[in-house]
C-alpha positions in Angstrom: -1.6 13.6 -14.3 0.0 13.4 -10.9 1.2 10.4 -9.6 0.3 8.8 -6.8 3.6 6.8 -5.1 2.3 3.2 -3.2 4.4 0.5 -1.9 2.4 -3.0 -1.9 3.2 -5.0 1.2 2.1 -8.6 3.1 -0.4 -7.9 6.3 1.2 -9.5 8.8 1.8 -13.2 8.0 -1.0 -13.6 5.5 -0.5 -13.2 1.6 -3.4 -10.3 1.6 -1.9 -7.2 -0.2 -2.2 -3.8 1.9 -1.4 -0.8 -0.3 0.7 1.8 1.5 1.2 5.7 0.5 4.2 7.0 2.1 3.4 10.4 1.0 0.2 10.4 3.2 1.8 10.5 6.8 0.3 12.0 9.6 2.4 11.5 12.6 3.3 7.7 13.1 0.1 6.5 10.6 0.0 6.5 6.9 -2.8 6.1 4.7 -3.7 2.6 3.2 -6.0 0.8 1.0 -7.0 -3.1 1.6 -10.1 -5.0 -0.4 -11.4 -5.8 3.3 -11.7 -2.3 5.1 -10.9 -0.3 1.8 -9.1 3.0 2.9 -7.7 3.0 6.6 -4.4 3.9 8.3 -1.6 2.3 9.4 1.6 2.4 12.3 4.9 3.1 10.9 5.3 0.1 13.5 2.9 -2.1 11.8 4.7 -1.0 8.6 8.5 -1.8 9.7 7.6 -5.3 10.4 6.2 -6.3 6.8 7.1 -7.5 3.8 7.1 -6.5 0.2 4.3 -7.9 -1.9 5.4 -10.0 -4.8 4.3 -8.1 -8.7 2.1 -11.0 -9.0 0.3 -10.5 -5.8 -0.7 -6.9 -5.9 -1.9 -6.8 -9.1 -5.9 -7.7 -8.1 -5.2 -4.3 -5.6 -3.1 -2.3 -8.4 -6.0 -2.5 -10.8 -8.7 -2.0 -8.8 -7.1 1.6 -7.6 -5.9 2.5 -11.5 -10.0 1.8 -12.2 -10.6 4.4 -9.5 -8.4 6.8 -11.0 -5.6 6.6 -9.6 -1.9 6.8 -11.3 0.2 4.7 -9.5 3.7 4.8 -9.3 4.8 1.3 -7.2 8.2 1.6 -5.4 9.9 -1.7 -5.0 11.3 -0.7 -1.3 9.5 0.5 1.7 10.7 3.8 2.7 9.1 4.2 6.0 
């Protein structure tokens, strides 16, 4: 099964995780998933200014999408 490659970041100034799929970009966006909004798109802008999310964080977010089928494969820096 193909892997899916997501980096787990901070929105903004909160502690909400925001999972990012660098492999999904379309012009300055790239896809995203978020438990308030579900799948969306985000600015590479938007993207530059975040942080990484803590393991401990994203995990509520990383098993919700592996129970939607979905193998992850979490990098540990942003690459956008």
């Amino acid at each position: 099964m193909k892997q899916t490659r997501v980096i787990f970041i901070y929105e903004g100034s909160t502690r909400d995780v925001l999972a990012v799929f660098p492999d999904s970009k379309k012009g300055n966006w790239f896809d995203c998933f978020a438990f308030i909004g579900g799948h969306s798109v985000c600015s590479v802008d938007y993207l530059t200014m975040s942080e990484v999310a803590k393991v401990g964080d994203i995990l509520p977010v990383y098993n919700f999408l592996t129970s939607q089928g979905y193998n992850l494969k979490r990098l540990t820096k942003k690459v956008f």
